[in-house]
PyMOL CGO cylinders between C-alpha atoms (Angstrom):
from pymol import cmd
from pymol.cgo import CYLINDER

trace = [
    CYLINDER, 12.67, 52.15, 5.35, 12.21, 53.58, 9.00, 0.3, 1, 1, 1, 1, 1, 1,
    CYLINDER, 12.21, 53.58, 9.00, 14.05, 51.03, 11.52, 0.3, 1, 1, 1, 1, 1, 1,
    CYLINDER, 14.05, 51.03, 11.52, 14.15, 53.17, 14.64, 0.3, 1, 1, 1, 1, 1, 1,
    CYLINDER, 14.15, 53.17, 14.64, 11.22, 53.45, 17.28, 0.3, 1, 1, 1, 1, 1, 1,
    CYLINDER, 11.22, 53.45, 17.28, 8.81, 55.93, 18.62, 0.3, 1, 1, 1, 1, 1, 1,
    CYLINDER, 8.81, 55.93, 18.62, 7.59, 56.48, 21.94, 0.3, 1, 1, 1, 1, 1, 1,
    CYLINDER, 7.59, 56.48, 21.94, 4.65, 57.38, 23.32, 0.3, 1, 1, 1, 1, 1, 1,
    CYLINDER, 4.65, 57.38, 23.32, 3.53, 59.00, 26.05, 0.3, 1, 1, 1, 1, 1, 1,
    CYLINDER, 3.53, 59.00, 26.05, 0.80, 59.92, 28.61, 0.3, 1, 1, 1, 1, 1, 1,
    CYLINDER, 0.80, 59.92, 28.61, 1.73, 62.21, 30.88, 0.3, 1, 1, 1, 1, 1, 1,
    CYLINDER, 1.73, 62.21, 30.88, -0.65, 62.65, 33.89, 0.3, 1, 1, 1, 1, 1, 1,
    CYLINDER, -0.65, 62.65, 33.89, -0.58, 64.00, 37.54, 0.3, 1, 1, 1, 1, 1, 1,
    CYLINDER, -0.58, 64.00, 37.54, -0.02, 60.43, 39.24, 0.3, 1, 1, 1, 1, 1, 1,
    CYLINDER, -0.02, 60.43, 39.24, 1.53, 58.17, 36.82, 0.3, 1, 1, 1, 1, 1, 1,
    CYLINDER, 1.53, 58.17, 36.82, 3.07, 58.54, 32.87, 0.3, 1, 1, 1, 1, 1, 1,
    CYLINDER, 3.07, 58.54, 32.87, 2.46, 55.56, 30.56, 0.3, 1, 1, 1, 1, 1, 1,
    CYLINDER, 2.46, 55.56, 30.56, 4.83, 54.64, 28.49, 0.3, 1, 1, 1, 1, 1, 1,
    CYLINDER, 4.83, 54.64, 28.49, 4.76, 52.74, 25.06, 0.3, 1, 1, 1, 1, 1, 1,
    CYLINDER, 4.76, 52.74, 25.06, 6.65, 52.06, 22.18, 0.3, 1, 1, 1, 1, 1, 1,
    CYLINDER, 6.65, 52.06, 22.18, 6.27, 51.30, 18.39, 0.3, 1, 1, 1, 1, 1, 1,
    CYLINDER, 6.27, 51.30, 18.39, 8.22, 48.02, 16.99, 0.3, 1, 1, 1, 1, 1, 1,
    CYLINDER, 8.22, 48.02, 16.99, 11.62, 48.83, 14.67, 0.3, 1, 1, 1, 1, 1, 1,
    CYLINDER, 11.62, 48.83, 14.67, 9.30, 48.76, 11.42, 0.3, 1, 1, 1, 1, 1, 1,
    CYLINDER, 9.30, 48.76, 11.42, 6.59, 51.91, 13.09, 0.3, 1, 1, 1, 1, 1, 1,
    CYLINDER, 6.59, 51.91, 13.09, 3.52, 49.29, 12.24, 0.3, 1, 1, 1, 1, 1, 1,
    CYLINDER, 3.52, 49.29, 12.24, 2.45, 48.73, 15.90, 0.3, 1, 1, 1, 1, 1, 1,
    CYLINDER, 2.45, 48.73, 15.90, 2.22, 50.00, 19.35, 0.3, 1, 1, 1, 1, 1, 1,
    CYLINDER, 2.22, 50.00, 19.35, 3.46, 48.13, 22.54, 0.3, 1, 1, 1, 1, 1, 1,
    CYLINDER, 3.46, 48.13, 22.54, 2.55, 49.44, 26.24, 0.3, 1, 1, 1, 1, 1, 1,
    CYLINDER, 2.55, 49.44, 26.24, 5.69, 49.06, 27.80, 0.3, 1, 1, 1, 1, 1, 1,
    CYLINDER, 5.69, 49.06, 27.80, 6.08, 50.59, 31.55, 0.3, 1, 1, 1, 1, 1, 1,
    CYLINDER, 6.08, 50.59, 31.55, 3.76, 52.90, 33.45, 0.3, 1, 1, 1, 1, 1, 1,
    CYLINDER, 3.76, 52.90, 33.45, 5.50, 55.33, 36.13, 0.3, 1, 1, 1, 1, 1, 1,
    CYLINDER, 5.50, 55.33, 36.13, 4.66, 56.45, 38.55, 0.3, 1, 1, 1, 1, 1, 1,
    CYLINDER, 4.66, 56.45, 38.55, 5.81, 60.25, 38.80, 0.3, 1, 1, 1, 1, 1, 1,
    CYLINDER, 5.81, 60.25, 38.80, 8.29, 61.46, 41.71, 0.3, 1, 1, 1, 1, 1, 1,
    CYLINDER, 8.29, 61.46, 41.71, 9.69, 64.21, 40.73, 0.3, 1, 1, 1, 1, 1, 1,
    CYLINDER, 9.69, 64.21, 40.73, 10.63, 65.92, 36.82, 0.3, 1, 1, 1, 1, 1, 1,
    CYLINDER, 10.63, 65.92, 36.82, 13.83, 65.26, 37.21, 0.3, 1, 1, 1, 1, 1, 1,
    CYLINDER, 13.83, 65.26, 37.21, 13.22, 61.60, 38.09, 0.3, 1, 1, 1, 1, 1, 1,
    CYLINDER, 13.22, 61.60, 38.09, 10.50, 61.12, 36.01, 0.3, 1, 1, 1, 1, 1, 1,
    CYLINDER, 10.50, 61.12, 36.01, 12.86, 62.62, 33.04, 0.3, 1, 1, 1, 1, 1, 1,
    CYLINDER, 12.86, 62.62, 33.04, 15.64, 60.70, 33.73, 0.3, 1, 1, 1, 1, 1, 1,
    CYLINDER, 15.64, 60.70, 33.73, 13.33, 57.08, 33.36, 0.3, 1, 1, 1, 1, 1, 1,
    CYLINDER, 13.33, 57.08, 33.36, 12.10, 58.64, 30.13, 0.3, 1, 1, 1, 1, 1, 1,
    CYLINDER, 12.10, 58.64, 30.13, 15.96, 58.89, 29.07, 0.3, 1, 1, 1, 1, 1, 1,
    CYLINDER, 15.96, 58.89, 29.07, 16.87, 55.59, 29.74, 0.3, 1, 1, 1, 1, 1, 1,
    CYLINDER, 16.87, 55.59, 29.74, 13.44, 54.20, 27.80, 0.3, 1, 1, 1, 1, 1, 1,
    CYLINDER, 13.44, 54.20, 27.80, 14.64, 56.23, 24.95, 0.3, 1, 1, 1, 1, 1, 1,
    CYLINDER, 14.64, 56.23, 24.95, 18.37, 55.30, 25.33, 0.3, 1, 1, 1, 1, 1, 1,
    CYLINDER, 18.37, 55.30, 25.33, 17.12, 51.19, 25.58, 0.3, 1, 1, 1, 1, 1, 1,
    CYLINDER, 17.12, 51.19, 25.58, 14.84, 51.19, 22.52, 0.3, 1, 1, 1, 1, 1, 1,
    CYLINDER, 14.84, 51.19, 22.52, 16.71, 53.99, 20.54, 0.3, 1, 1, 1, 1, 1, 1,
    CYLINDER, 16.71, 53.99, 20.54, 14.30, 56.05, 19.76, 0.3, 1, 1, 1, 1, 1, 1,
    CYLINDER, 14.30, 56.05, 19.76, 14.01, 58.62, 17.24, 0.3, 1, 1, 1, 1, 1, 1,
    CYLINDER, 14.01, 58.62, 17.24, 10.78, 60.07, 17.89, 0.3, 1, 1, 1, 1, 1, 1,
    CYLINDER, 10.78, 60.07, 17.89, 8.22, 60.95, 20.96, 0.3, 1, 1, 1, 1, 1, 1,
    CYLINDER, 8.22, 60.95, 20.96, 4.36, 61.07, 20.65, 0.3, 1, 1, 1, 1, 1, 1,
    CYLINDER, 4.36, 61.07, 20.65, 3.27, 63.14, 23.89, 0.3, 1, 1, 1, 1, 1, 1,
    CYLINDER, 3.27, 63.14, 23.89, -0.36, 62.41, 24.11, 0.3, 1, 1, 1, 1, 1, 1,
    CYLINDER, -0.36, 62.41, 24.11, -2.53, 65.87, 23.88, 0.3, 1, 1, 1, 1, 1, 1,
    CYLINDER, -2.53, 65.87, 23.88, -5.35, 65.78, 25.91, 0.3, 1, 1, 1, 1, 1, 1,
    CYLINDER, -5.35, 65.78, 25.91, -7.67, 67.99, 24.12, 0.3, 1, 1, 1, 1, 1, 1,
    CYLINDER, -7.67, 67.99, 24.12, -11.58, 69.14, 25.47, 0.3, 1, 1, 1, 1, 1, 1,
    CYLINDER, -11.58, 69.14, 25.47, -14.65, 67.18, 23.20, 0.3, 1, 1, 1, 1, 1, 1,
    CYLINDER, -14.65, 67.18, 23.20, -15.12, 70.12, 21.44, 0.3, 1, 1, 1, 1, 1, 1,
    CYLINDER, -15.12, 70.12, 21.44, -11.30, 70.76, 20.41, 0.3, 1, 1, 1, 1, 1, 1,
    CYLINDER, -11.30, 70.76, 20.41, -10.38, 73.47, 22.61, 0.3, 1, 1, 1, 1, 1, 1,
    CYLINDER, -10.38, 73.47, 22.61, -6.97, 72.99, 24.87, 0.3, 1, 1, 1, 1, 1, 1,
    CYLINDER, -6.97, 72.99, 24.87, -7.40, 73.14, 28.32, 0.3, 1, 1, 1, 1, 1, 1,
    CYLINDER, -7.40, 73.14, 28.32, -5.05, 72.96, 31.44, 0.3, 1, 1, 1, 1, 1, 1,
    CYLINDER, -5.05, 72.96, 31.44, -4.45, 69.46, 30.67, 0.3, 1, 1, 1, 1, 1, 1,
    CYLINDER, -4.45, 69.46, 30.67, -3.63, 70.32, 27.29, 0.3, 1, 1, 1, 1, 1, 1,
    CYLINDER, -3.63, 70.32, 27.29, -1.69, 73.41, 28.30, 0.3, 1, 1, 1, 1, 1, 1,
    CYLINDER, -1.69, 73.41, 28.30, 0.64, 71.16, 30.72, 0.3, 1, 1, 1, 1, 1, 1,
    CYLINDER, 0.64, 71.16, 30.72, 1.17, 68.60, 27.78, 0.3, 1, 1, 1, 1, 1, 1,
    CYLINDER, 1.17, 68.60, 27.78, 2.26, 71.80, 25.48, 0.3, 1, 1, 1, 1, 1, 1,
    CYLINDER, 2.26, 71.80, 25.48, 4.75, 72.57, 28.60, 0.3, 1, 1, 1, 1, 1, 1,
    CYLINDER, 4.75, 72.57, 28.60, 6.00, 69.02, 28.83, 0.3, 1, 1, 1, 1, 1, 1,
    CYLINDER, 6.00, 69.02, 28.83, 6.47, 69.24, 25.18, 0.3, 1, 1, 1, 1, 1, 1,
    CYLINDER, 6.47, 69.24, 25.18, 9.03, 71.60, 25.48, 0.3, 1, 1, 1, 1, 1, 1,
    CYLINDER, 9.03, 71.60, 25.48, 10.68, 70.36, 28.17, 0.3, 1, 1, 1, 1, 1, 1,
    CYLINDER, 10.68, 70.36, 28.17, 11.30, 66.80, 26.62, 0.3, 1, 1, 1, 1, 1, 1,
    CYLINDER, 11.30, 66.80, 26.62, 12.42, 68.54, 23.27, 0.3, 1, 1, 1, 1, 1, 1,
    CYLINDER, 12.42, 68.54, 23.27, 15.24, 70.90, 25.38, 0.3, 1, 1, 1, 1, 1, 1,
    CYLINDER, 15.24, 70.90, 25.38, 16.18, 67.54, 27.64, 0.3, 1, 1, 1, 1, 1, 1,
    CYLINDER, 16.18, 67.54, 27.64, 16.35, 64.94, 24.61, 0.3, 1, 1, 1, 1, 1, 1,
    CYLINDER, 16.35, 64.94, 24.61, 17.06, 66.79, 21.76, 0.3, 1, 1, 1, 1, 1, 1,
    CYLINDER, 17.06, 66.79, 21.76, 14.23, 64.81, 19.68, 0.3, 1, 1, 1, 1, 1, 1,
    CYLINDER, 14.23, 64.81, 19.68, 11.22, 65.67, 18.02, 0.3, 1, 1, 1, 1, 1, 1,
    CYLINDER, 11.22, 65.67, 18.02, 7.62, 65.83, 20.18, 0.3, 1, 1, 1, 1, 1, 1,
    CYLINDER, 7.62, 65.83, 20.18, 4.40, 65.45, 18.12, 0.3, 1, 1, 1, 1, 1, 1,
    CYLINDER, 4.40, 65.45, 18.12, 1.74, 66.23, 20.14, 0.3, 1, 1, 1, 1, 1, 1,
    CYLINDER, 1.74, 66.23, 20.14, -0.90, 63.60, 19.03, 0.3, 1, 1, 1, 1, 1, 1,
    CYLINDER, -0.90, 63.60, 19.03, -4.90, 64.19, 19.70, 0.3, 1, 1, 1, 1, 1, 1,
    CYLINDER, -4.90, 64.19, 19.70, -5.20, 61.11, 22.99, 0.3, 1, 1, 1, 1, 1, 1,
    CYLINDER, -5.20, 61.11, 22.99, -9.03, 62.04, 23.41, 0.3, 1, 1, 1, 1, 1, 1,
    CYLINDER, -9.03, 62.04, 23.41, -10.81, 58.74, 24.58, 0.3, 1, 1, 1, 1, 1, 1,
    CYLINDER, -10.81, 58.74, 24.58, -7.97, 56.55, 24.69, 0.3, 1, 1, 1, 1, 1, 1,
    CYLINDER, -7.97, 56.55, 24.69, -7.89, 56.08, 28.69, 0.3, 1, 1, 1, 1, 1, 1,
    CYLINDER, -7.89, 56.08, 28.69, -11.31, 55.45, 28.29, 0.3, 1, 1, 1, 1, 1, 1,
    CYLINDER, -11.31, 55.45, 28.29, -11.07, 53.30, 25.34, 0.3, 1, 1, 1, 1, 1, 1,
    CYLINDER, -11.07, 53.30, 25.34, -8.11, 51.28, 27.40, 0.3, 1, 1, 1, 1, 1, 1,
    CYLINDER, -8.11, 51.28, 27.40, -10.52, 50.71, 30.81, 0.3, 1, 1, 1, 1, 1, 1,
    CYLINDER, -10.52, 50.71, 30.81, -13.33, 49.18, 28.71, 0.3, 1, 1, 1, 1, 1, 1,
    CYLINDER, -13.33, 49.18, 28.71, -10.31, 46.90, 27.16, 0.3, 1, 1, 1, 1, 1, 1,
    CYLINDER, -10.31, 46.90, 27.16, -9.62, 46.09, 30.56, 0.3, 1, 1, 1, 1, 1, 1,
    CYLINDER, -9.62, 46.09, 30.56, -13.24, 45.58, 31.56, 0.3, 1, 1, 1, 1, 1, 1,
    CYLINDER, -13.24, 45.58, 31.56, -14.01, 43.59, 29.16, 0.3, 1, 1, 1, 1, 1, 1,
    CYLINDER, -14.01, 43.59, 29.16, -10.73, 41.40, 30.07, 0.3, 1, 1, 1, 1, 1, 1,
    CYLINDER, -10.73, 41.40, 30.07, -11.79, 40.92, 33.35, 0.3, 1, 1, 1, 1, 1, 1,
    CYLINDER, -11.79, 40.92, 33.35, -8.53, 42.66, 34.91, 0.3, 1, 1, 1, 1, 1, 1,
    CYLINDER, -8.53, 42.66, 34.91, -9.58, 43.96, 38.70, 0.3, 1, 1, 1, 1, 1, 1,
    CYLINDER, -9.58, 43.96, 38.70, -9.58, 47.74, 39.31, 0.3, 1, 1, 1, 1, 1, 1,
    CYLINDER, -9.58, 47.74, 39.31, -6.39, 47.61, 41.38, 0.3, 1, 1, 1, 1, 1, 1,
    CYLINDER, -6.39, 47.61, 41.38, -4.53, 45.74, 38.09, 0.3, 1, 1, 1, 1, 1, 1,
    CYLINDER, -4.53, 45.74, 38.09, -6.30, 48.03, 36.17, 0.3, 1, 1, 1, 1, 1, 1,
    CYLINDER, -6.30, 48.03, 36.17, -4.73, 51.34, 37.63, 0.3, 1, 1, 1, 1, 1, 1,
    CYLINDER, -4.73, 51.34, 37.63, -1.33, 49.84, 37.01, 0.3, 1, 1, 1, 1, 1, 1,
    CYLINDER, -1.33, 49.84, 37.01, -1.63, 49.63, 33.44, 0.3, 1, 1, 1, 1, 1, 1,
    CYLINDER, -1.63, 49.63, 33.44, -4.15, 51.65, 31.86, 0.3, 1, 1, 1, 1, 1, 1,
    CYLINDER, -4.15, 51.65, 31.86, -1.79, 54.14, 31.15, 0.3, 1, 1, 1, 1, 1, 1,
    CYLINDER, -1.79, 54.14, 31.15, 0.48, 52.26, 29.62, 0.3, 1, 1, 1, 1, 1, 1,
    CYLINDER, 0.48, 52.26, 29.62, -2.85, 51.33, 27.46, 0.3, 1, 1, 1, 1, 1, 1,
    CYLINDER, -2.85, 51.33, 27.46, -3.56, 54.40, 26.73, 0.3, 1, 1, 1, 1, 1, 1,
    CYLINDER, -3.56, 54.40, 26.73, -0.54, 55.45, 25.33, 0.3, 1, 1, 1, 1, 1, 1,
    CYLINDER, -0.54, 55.45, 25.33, -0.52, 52.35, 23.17, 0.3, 1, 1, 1, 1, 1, 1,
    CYLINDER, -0.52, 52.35, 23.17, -3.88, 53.21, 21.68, 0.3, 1, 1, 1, 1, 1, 1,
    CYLINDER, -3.88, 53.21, 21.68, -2.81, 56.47, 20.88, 0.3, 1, 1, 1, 1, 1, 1,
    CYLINDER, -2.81, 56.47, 20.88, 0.58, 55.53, 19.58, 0.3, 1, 1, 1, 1, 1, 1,
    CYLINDER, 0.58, 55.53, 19.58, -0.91, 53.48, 17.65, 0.3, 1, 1, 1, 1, 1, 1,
    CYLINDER, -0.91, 53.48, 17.65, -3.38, 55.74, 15.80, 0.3, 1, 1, 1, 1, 1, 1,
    CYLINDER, -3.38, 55.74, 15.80, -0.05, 57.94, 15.33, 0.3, 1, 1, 1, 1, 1, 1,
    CYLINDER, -0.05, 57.94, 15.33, 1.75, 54.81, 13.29, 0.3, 1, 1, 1, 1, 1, 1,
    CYLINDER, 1.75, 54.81, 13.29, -1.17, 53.97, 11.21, 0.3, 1, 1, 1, 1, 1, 1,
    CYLINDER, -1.17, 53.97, 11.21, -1.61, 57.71, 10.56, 0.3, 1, 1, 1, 1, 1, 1,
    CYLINDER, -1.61, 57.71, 10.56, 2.11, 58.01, 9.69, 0.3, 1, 1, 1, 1, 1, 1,
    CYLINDER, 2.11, 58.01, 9.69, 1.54, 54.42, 6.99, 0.3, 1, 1, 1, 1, 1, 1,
    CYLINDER, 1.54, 54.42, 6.99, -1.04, 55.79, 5.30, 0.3, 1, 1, 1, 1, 1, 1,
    CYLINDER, -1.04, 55.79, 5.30, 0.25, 58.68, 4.85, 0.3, 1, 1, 1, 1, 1, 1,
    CYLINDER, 0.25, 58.68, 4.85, 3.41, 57.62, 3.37, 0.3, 1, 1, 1, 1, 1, 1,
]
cmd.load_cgo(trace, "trace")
């Protein structure tokens, strides 16, 4: 039985949303969004999110074009990829994130939350939605 946590994350230019899968791997929880600094900063709050929830596994969300293709979005994920495998000494999946930002505002719309609420968490949203997709992938799979 898996009892450790994965995180997930979506790394963009302004802010990197951060979520996390219960002890069991059934479900996603947005947990912080941050807002980016520097790497080294930015890397050292992803270390101590790993180091509180002891995680075993990171799901960097892989912004891919509609029609599959990688482009520089995708490119920078692959880069940040390797740079959290080298600084963390974990495993990176790279995990398919088209429409979950999207999918996460209309949540948000639909909720009601103002835009200015709304750009502090829709990361965090989005990397729940696609963490998410990545757990129930990983249960029915088993």
């Amino acid at each position: 039985m898996n009892v450790s946590r994965t995180l997930g994350i979506d790394y963009g230019d302004v802010r990197i949303g951060i979520a996390v899968s219960d002890l069991m791997g059934w479900t996603a929880q947005g947990v912080e969004t941050i807002t980016r600094k520097s790497e080294e900063a930015d890397l050292a709050r992803i270390g101590e999110l790993i180091t509180q929830y002891e995680v075993d596994t990171i799901v960097l969300g892989y912004p891919k074009n509609m029609n599959g293709t990688i482009g520089p979005r995708g490119e920078l994920s692959e880069q940040f990829a390797e740079i959290l495998k080298a600084k963390f000494n974990l495993p990176v999946v790279l995990w398919d994130e088209r429409l979950s930002t999207m999918a996460a505002e209309r949540m948000l719309i639909s909720a009601d939350v103002s835009r200015k609420k709304r750009k502090g968490v829709v990361d965090k949203m989005a990397a729940a939605i696609f963490l998410q997709s990545y757990l129930d992938r990983q249960q029915n799979g088993k």
